[in-house]
C-alpha positions as CSV (number, residue, x, y, z in Angstrom):
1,X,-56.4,-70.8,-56.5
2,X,-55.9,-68.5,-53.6
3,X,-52.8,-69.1,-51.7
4,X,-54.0,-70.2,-48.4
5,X,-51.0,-68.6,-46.1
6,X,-51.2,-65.7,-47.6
7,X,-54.3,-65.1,-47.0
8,X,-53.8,-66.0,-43.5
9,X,-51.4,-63.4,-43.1
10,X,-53.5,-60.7,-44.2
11,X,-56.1,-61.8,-41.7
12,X,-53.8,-61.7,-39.1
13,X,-52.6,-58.3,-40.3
14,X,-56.0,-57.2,-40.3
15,X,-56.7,-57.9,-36.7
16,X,-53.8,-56.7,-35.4
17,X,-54.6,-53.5,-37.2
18,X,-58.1,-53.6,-35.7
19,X,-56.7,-54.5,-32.2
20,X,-54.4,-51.4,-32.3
21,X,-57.0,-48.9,-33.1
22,X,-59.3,-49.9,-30.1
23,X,-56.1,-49.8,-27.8
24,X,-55.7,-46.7,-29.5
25,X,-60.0,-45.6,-29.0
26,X,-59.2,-46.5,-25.3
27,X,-55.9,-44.8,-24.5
28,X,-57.5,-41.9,-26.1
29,X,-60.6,-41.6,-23.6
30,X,-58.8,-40.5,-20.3
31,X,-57.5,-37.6,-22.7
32,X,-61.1,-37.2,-23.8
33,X,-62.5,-36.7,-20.3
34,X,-60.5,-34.7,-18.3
35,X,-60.2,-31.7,-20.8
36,X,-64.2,-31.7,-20.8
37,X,-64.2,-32.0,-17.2
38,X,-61.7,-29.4,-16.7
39,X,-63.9,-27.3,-18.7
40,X,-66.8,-27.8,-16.9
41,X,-65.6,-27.3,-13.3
42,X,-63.9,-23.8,-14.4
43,X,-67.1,-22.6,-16.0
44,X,-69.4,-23.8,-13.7
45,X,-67.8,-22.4,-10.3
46,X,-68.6,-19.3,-10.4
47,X,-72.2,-20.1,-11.1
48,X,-72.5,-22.5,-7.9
49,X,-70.4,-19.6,-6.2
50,X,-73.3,-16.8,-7.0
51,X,-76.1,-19.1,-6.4
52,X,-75.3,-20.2,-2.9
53,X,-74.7,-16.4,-2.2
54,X,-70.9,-16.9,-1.2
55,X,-69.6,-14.1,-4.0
56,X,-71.1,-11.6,-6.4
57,X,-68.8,-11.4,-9.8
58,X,-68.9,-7.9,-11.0
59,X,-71.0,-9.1,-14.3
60,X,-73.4,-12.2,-12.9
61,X,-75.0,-12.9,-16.4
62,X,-71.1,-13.7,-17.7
63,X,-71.2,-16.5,-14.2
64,X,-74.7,-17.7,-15.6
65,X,-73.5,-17.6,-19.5
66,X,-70.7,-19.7,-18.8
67,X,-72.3,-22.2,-16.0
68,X,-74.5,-22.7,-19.5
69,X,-72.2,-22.8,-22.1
70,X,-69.7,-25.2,-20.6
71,X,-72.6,-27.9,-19.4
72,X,-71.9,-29.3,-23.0
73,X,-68.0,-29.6,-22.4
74,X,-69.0,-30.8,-19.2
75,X,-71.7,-34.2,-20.9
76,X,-69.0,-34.7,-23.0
77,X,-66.8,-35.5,-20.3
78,X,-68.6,-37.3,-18.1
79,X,-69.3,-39.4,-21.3
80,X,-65.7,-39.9,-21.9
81,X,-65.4,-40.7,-18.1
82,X,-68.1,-43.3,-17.6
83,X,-66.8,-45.3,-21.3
84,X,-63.2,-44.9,-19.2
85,X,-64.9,-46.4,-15.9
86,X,-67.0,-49.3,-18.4
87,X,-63.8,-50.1,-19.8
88,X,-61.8,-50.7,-16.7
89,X,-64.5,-52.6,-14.5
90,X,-65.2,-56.4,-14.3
91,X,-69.0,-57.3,-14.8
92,X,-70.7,-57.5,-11.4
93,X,-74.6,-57.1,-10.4
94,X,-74.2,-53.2,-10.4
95,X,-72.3,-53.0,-13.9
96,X,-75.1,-55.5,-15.2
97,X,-78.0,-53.7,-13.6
98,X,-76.0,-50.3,-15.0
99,X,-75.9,-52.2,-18.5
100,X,-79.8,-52.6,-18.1
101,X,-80.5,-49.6,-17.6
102,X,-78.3,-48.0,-20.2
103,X,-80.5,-50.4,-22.6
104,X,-83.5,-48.6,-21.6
105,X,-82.6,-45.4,-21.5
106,X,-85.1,-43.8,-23.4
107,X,-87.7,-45.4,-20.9
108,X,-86.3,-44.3,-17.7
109,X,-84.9,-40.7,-19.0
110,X,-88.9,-39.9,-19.5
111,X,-89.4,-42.0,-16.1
112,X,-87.3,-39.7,-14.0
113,X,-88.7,-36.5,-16.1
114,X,-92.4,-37.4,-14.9
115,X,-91.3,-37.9,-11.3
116,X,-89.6,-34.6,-10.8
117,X,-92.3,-33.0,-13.2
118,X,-95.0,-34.4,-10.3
119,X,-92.7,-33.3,-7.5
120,X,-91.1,-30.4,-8.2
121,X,-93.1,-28.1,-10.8
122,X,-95.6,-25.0,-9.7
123,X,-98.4,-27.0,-11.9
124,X,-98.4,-30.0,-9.8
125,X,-97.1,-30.7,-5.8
126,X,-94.4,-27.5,-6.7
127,X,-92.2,-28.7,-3.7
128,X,-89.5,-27.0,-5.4
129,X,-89.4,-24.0,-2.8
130,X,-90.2,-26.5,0.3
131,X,-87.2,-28.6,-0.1
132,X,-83.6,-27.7,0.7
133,X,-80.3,-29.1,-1.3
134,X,-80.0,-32.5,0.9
135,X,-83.5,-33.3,0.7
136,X,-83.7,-32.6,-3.3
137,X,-80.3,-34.4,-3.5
138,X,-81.4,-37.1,-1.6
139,X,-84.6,-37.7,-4.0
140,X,-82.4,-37.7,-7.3
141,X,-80.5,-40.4,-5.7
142,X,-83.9,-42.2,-4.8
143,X,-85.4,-41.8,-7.7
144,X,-82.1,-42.7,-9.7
145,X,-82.0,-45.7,-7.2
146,X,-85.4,-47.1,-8.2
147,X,-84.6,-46.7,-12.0
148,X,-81.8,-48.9,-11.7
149,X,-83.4,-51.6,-9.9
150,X,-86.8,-51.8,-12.6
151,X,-84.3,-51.7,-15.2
152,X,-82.5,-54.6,-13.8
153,X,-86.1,-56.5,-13.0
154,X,-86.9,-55.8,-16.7
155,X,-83.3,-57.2,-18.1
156,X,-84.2,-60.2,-16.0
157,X,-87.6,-60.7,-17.4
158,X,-86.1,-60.6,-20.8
159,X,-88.3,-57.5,-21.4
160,X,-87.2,-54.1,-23.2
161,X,-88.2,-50.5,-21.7
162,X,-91.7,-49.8,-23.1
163,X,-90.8,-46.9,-24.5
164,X,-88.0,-48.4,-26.5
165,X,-91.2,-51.1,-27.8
166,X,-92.9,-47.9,-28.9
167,X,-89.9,-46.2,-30.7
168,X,-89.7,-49.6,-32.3
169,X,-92.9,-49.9,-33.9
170,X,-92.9,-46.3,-35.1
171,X,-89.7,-47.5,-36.8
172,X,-90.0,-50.8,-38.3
173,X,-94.4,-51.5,-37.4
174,X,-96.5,-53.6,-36.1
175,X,-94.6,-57.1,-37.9
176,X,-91.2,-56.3,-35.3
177,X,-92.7,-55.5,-32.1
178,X,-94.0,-58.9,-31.2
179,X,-90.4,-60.3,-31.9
180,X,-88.6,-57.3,-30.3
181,X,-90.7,-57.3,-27.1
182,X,-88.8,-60.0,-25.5
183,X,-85.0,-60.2,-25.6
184,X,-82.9,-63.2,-26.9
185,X,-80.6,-65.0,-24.4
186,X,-76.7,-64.6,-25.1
187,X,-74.8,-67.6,-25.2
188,X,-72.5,-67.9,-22.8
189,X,-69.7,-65.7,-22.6
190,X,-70.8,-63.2,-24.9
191,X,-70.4,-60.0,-23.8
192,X,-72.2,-58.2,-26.4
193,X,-75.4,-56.4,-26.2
194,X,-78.6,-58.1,-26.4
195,X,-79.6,-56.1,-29.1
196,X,-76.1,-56.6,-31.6
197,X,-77.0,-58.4,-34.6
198,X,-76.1,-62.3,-34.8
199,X,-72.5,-63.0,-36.1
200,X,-73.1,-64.8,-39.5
201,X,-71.5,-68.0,-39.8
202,X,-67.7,-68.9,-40.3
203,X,-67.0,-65.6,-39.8
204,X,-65.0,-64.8,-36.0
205,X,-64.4,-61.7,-34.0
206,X,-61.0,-60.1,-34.1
């Protein structure tokens, strides 16, 4: 027979353990982002400062290596930075519509990559050189603006990003797609994602 309060206890041990290690995951993530951050606005200054013309380093292509280079500290970051932000917000319309869009993220990255394809490349309109910085500032925001809002009309539909239908089938066929098309509801409460896999029964979260 197994002894019922001692099992108990090791539970309990268990998910205190497990409750220390995400306190530990989220301490760690403002440590995370601002040494990427850091990072990124160091290398990246004097890049911005020989493109707009306001000083010429005595090797540019060391400016331009290094605006490169430190773009990848600089993702890493800003990754760090918007878990930090997720973390520390309380669900509201924009966090949810955020959420939906994060969701389909595949659909909208290639979304936004037609637009400024259309707009902005010598193949197609090439507006590129007829634009200033407010006016191609003010389209990323438009155009980021727009994919929040269809991503939030899809989550409210209950439909996923067509691409992500598409990377489905090509992963698991034809059989999954119909299913996967529409989402499930959460219960209420849940805070998971829509696409976490059902908690099997008798067994509880930490």
């Amino acid at each position: 027979m197994v002894d019922r309060h001692r099992l108990r206890a090791r539970t309990a041990r268990a998910a205190g353990h497990h409750r220390g290690v995400r306190a530990d995951a989220a301490a760690a993530r403002p440590a995370r982002a601002r040494p990427g951050l850091g990072v990124v606005l160091d290398g990246r200054l004097p890049g911005a400062l020989l493109l707009s013309g306001a000083w010429t380093p005595p090797a540019p292509w060391v400016a331009v290596l290094a605006h490169t280079v430190t773009g990848q500290a600089g993702g890493i970051g800003l990754a760090a930075l918007m878990g930090l932000i997720a973390t520390r917000s309380r669900i509201g319309p924009l966090t949810a519509a955020l959420a939906a869009l994060g969701r389909r993220s595949l659909t909208f990255y290639l979304f936004q990559s037609a637009v400024f394809l259309v707009l902005f490349y010598p193949f197609t309109l090439g507006l590129s050189d007829d634009v200033g910085f407010a006016a191609a500032f003010g389209t990323a925001l438009a155009v980021g603006a727009v994919s929040i809002v269809l991503a939030n009309w899809l989550e409210r539909a209950g439909r996923r990003g067509p691409m992500e239908v598409l990377l489905r089938r090509l992963t698991y066929g034809r059989r999954s797609t119909a299913a996967g098309r529409r989402l499930s509801p959460r219960p209420a409460g849940d805070r998971r994602g829509r696409d976490a896999p059902p908690r099997r029964p008798g067994r509880h979260p930490a």
